[in-house]
N, C-alpha and C positions, 0 to 999 in steps of 0.2 A: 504493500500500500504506500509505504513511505517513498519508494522508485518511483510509482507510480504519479504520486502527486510532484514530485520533481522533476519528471518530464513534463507535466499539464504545464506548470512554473515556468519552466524554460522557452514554452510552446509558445505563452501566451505572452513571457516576454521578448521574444521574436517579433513576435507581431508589432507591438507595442514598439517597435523602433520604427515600423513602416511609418508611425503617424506622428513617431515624437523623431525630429532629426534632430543634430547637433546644432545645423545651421537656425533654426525657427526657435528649437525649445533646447535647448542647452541645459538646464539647469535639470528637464526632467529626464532628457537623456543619460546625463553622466548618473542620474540613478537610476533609469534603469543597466547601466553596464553593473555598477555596483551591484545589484541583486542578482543579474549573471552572474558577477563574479562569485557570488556566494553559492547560490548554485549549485553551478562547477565545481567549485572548491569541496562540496557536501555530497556531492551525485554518487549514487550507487551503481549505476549501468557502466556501461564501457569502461576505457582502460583508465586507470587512475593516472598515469601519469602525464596522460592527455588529457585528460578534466582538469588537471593542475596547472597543465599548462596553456590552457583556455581560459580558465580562472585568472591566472595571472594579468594576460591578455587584454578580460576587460575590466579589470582593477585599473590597470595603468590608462587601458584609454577613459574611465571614468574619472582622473586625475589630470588630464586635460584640461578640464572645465573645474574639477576641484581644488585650485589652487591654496596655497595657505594665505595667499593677502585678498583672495575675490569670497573664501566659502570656507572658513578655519575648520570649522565644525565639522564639516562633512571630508574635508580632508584627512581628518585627525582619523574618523572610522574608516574611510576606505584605505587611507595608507597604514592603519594598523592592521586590517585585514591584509592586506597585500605583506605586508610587514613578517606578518605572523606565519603565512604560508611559505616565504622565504626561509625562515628560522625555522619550521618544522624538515625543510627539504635542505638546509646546512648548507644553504646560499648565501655565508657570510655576507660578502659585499653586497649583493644585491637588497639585503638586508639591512647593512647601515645605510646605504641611499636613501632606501624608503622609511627608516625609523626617523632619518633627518628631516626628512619633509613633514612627516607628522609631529616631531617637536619643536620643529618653526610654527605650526599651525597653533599648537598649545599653544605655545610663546605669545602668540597673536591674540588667542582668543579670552584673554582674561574676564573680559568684561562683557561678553557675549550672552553669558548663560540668562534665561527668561526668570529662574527663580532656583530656590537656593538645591533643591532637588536635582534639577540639571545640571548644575553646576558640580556638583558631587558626584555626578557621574559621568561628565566631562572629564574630571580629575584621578578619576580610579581607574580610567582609561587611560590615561595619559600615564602614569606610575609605573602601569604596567610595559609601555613604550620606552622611559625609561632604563626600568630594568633590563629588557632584553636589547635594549640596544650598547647598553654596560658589557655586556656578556659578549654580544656579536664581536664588539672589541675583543675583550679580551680572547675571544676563541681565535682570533683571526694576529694576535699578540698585539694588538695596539693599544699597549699598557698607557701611554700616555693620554688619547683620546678616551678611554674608560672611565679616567680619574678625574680627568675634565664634564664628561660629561655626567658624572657624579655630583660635581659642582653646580652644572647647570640645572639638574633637578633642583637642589636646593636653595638656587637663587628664584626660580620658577613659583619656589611655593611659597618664598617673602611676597612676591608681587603682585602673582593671585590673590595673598590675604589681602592687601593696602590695594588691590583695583579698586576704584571709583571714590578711595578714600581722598577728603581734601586736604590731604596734607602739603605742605607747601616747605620751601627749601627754605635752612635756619641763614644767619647772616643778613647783610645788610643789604639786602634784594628791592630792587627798586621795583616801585606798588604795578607797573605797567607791564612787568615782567611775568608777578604773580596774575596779574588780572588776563594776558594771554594763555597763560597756563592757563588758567581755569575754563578757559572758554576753548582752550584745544581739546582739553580733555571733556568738556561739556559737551562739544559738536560732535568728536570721534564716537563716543556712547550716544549720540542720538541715532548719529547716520547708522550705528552698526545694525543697533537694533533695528530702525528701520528696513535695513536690506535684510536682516535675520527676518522679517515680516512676508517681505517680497520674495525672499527662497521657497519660505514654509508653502506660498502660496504657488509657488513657481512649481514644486516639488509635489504637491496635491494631487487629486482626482479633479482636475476642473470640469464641472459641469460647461453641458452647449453655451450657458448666461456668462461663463466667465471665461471661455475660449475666445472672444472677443477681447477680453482684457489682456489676452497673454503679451502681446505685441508691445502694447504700453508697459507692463512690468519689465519685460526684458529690456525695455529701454531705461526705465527707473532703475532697476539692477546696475546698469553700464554706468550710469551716469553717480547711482549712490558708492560704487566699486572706485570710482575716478577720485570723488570728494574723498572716501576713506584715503588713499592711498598720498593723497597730496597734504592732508591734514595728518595724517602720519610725519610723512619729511619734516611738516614743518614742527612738530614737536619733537621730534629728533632733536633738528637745528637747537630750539630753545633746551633744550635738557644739556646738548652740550655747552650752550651758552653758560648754564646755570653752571655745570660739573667745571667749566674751565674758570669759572672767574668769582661762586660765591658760596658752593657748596659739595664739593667734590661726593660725598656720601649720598647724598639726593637722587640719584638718575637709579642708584642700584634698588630704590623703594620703586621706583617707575618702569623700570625696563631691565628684560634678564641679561644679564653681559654673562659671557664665559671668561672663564682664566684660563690662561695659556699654562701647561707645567711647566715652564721653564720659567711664568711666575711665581708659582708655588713652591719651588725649589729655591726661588730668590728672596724668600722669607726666612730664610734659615741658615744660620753659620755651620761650618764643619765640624761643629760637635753635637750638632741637634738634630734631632728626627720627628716625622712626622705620623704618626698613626691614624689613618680613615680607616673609618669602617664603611659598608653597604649593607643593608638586607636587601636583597631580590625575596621573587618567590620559593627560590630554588633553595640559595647558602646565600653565607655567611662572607662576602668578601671581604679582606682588610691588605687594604694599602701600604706600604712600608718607600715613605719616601724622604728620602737624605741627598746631598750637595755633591755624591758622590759615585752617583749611579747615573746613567743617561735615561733612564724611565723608571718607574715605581717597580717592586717589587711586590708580585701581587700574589695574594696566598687563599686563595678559593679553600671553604671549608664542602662538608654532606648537606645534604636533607638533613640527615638524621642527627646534628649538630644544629640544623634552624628548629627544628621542632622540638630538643630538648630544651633551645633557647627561648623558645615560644612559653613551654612548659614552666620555666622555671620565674621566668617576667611575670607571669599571674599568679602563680604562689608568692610570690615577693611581695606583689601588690597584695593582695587578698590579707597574708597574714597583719602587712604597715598598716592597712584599716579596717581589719576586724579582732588583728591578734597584737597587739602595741609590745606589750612585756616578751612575747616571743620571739616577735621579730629581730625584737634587740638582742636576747640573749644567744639567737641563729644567727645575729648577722655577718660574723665571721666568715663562719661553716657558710654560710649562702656565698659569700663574695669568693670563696676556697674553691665550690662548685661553680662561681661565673668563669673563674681565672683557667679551668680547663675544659669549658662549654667555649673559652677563645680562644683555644688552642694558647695560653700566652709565654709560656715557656719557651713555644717554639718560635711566637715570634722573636721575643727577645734574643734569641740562639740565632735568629738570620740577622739581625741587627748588630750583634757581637760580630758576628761572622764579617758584616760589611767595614766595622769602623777596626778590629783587626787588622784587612789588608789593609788600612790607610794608616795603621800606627799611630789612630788618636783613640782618644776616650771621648764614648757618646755620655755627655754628660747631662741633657736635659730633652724633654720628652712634649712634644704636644698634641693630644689628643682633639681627635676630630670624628666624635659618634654619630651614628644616624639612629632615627626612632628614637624607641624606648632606651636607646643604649646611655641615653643622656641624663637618664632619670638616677642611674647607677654610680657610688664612688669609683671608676674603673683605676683612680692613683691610689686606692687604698688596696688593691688583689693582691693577696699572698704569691710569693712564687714556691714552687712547690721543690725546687732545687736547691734550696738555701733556708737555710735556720732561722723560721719567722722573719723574713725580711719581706718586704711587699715592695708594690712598685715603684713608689715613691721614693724609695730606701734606694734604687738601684740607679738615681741621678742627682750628682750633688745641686744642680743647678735648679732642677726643680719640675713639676708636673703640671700644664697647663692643659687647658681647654680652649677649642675652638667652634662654634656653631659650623664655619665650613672655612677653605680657604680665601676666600672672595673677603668676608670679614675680617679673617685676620692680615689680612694685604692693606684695608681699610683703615687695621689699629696702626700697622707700622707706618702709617704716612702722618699718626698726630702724634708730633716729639712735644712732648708735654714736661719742661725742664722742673717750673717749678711747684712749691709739696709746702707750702706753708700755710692757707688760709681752710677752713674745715665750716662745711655746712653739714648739720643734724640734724636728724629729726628723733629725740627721743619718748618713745615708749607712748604714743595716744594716744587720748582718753575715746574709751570708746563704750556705747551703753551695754552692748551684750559681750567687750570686750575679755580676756585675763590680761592682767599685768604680766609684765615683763620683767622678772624680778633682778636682773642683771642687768636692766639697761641703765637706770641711774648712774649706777658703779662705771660701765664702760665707757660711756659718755663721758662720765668724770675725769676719768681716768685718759682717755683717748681727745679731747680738748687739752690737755697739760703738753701737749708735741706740738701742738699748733697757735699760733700767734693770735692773742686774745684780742686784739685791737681789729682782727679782719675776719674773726671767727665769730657764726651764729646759731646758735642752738636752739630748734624750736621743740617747748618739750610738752610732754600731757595735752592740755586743753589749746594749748597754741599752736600745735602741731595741727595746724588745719593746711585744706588748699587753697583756700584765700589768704593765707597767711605765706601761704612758699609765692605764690601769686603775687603777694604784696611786694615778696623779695627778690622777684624775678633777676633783678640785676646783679645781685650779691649771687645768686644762683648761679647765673652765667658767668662769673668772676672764678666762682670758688674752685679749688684743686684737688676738694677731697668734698666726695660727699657720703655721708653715712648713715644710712636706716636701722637703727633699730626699733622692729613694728612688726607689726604681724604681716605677713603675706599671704597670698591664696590665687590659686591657677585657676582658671575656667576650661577645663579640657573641650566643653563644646562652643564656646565662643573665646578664644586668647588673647583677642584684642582688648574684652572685658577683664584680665587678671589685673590682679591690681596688688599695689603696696596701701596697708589699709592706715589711713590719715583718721585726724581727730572730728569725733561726730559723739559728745558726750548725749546727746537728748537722743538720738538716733532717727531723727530726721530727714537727715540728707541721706543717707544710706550710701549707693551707689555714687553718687555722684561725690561723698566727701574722698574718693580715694586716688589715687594716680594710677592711673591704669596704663597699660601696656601703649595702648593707643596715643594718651599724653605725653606719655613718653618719648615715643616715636618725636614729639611734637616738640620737646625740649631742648634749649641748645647751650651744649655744655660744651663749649668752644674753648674752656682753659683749662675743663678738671682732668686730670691725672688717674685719678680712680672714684670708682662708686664701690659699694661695699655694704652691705648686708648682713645684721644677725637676726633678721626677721625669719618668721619660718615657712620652707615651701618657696624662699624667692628663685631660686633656681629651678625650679619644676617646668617643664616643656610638656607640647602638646604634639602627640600622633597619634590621630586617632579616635577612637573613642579609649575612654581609661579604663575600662571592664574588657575591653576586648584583643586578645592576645592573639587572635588570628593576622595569617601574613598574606597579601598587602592590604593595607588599611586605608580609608579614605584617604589621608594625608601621609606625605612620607618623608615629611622635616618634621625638628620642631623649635616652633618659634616658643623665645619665653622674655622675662623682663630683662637678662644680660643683654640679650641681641637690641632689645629695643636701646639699651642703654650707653652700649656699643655703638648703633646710627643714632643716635644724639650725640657723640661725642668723645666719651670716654672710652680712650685706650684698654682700659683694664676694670672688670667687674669682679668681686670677691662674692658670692652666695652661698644657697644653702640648699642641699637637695631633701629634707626634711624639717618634720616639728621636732628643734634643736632642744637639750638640755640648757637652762638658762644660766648654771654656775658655769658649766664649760665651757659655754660658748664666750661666756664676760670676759674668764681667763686666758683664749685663744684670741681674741678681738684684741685683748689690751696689749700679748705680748707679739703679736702678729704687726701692728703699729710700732710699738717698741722696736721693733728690727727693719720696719720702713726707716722712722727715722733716725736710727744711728746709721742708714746710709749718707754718702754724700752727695748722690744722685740719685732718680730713680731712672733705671735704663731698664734695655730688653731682658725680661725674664724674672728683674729684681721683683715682682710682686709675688709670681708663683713661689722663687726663692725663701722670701720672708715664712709666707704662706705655709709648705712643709718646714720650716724649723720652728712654729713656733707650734706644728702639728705635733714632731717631733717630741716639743719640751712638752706639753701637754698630756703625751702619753705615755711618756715618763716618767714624768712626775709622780713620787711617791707619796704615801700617806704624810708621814714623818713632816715631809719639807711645806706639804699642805697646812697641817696642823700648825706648821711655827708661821706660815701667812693670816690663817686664822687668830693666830695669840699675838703678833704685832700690834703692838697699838695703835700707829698711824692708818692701818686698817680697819682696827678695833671704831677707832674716832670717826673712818670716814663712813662705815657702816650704820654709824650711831646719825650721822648729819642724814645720811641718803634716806634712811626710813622711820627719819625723826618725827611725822605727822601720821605715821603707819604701823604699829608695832604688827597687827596681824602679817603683811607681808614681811618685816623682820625678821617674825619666828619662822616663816618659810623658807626662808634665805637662810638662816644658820639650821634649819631641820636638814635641808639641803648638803651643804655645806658638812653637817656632824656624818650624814647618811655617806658621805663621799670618804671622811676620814675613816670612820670605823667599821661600817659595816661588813665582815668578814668578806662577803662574795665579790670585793668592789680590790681587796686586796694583793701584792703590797703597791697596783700601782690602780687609782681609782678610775681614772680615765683611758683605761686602752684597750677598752671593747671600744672599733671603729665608730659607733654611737653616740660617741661624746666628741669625735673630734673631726671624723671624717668627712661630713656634710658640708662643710665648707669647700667649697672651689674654686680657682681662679680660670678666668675666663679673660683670652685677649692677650695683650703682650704681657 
């Protein structure tokens, strides 16, 4: 039966070309070839390898008339069909040809989708484009094009979020500039969707009443085809305008650019290496790229290494928000089981291997995860060849993060010399809020490095957004800025995650917090670092957050570093959890403390800081705890900080006692990864 009606299919669309030609109806021709080509591609009768190659056939002439700049959409489907059929028959090149053409089409079609359903499935197609066309490289060894086009996925899925958003470029942008913008991008989204109208209708059953109208549409087509494509150039032109003369970080919010690897390679000295990861549907790929190789070093894992890693991402999650006390006490043993779910051993063994023949020592490490992989301490993994040491242990220089390399090309171009003026936000008043029982203390303590005369701290009830609003210009001044506050991610809307500001009546709700989107909006043109012991600010979004299947709607993830990142700052410090608050106070203060006994801050010095004072933290024995606790100048400051509070007092030292003495915390309190690991640096 099923032959059966796939001959009728094929019959009827035979016919259907006698009366749809290319030259009159164009638009509903190149789909009927596309339905051919599916077809053929699906047909039971005859020889298969002739149906494939008749499939092929009118896939490409259906791409005639489907180009990526006249008909994104439908490009994107028929050259992933085409795409797809190449890759089953291990038609490499014929393959990346046609994956290119349908990733120009994505590229294109950001702002296309009719509502937010479409667009989700716009997107999950496109992923999967991506992916295989990651792989087509790599089968074909074009290690460097793989890595790149790794890249481009993840620039694709900043841009997609921010399409239609009105964001505008930070700097001193003169009002005629922004006001063209606006109205380029105003016009391109009108006309799109208008011709997305005139396709749908082009594409239709037109009834006798509207086969009279065709002649006119396909004129409206050409002519809406014309405008898109010339109102394109011309925001080109202004995005370079903008990129060359007032805000270099701006066009990559607007339009996806690739990196070259011979850029990615030019971000790092010869003693640094760079670790990417991938999820396809398939494995696990991860990148190994150093100053010392002519292309990445690529190390493809199983299946059956993505699906233990699948498995083991939802147990992880499940226990952090249903099992709190367990998670903590696992979370070693889990991050034990992450470090040989990455094979990480063996990466490190090709990495030794590589800075051997060059007779240097790789001394410092930047990580660059995809998905979920950014949710995870990946500097805190055990190696399983050495005596409790982890990864962090195995670079004096230090372990850093990266959303992708595009960003971090972005951090190395703002030298940020100087590290003396500090804006704060401490601890929130908030109505359904908990206190922060450690932020007073850090604040305190983390103000005494920086010059009081140019330093602002807004704290409890002042810690609003009319109030940082107010400060705008101190804002854009300062070189250090520092949240301590609560955070929280919105895994189905990220532009909604926000760092949560002061709203004591609970009023304003949403609206008193800085969200990812403000962010985005902020221009921190002198700070040096932002920094974080709120909890949850490092938290990313792929996805849905319940759902450990692979590929997922989205396949980045954006979170508040990156926003904080394209506003400005070189270097972000977060937190991939709800942090412990005595730990976190003493990791903040001595992490600062080794910022500035430097003399400069350069490349790396923040990750650097960042594991030594992780290091002192979780080594820190009882003993030396307790003689901090029985200091007086301690004792006193303790007594000032929760002199209008004693119930938070007793928490603070219940805390505090529960660290020094209780047996299972012993002889060193803090070195279950839980108290110290959450923190990350992000960016140079």
């Amino acid at each position: 039966m099923v032959g059966e009606n796939q001959e009728v299919a094929i019959n009827a669309y035979q016919k259907a070309l006698q009366v749809f030609t290319r030259e009159v109806n164009p638009v509903s021709w190149a789909g009927i070839q596309n339905n051919l080509g599916l077809a053929y591609r699906d047909r039971i009768s005859g020889n298969k390898v002739e149906n494939q190659k008749t499939a092929i056939a009118f896939f490409q002439e259906a791409l005639q008339v489907y180009t990526p700049e006249a008909d994104p959409i439908n490009c994107l489907n028929t050259s992933r069909n085409l795409g797809n059929l190449h890759f089953s028959k291990g038609n490499w090149q014929e393959t990346i040809d046609v994956y290119e053409q349908a990733i120009t089409a994505v590229e294109l079609s950001c702002s296309w989708a009719s509502d937010e359903n479409r667009r989700q499935e716009i997107m999950a197609k496109a992923i999967a484009v991506y992916q295989r066309q990651v792989q087509a490289y790599i089968n074909t060894e074009q290690w460097d094009e793989a890595i790149e086009t790794v890249e481009r996925s993840k620039a694709r899925n900043l841009v997609e979020l921010l399409a239609n958003r009105d964001l505008i470029p930070k700097g001193n942008v003169p009002q005629e500039i922004i006001t063209n913008l606006r109205q380029l991008r105003g016009k391109i989204l009108s006309l799109e969707r208008e011709l997305q109208v005139v396709i749908d209708k082009l594409s239709g059953n037109m009834g006798a009443r509207l086969q009279q109208q065709r002649l006119p549409l396909e004129e409206s087509r050409k002519q809406l085809q014309q405008g898109i494509e010339l109102s394109r150039q011309q925001l080109d032109e202004l995005l370079k305008q903008i990129n060359d003369r007032y805000d270099s970080s701006f066009s990559l919010t607007q339009k996806v650019k690739t990196i070259p690897f011979r850029d990615i390679q030019s971000l790092i000295d010869e003693r640094t290496t760079i670790i990417e990861w991938y999820l396809t549907e398939d494995e696990i790929i991860t990148f190994i790229v150093t100053s010392h190789d002519q292309y990445p070093i690529v190390m493809p894992s199983s299946r059956k290494n993505l699906e233990i890693l699948a498995n083991w991402h939802q147990e992880y999650l499940n226990a952090y928000n249903e099992q709190k006390s367990q998670w903590i006490n696992n979370l070693f043993t889990r991050l034990t089981d992450l470090a040989q779910i990455l094979n990480l051993d063996s990466i490190l063994a090709e990495i030794d291997a590589i800075f051997d023949k060059q007779g240097v020592k790789c001394d410092r490490l930047i990580l660059i995860p995809h998905r979920f992989l950014h949710l995870f301490p990946l500097h805190a993994l055990p190696l399983s060849n050495s005596n409790e040491e982890l990864l962090l242990d195995h670079f004096a220089r230090g372990v850093s993060y990266a959303p992708s390399s595009q960003l971090l090309k972005l951090t190395k171009q703002q030298h940020r010399p100087e590290f003396n003026n500090l804006f704060a936000i401490q601890n929130p008043t908030r109505l359904d809020g908990k206190p922060l029982l450690g932020s007073k203390l850090e604040v305190n303590k983390i103000r005494q490095y920086f010059d009081p005369n140019d330093s602002i701290v807004l704290a409890e009830a002042e810690a609003t957004e009319a109030n940082l609003n107010q400060n705008k210009e101190q804002l854009r001044s300062a070189h250090c800025l520092h949240f301590s506050c609560h955070g929280e991610f919105k895994f189905e809307s990220p532009l909604e995650s926000a760092l949560l500001l002061s709203d004591p009546e609970g009023k304003l709700k949403a609206d008193a917090d800085l969200t990812l989107y403000k962010i985005f909006k902020l221009d921190l043109s002198q700070c040096r670092i932002v920094s974080f012991s709120a909890c949850e600010s490092g938290m990313t979004l792929s996805g849905n957050k319940e759902d450990a299947d692979l590929p997922s709607g989205l396949d980045e993830y954006i979170g508040l570093p990156s926003g904080f990142l394209y506003a400005g700052s070189p270097s972000v410090v977060s937190t991939l959890w709800t942090v412990d608050p005595i730990a976190t106070a003493l990791l903040v203060i001595k992490f600062y403390k080794n910022l500035k006994q430097l003399p400069t801050l350069g490349d790396g010095d923040v990750s650097t800081a960042l594991i030594k004072a992780q290091y002192w933290l979780r080594t820190l024995n009882s003993q030396k705890l307790a003689r901090i606790q029985k200091n007086k100048r301690f004792k006193l400051l303790i007594a000032q900080i929760f002199e209008n509070n004693k119930s938070d007092r007793r928490k603070f030292n219940d805390s505090l006692y529960a660290a020094i003495n209780l047996p299972d915390r012993q002889p060193y309190p803090f070195a279950n990864p839980y108290y110290w690991a959450a923190s990350v640096a992000t960016g140079t």
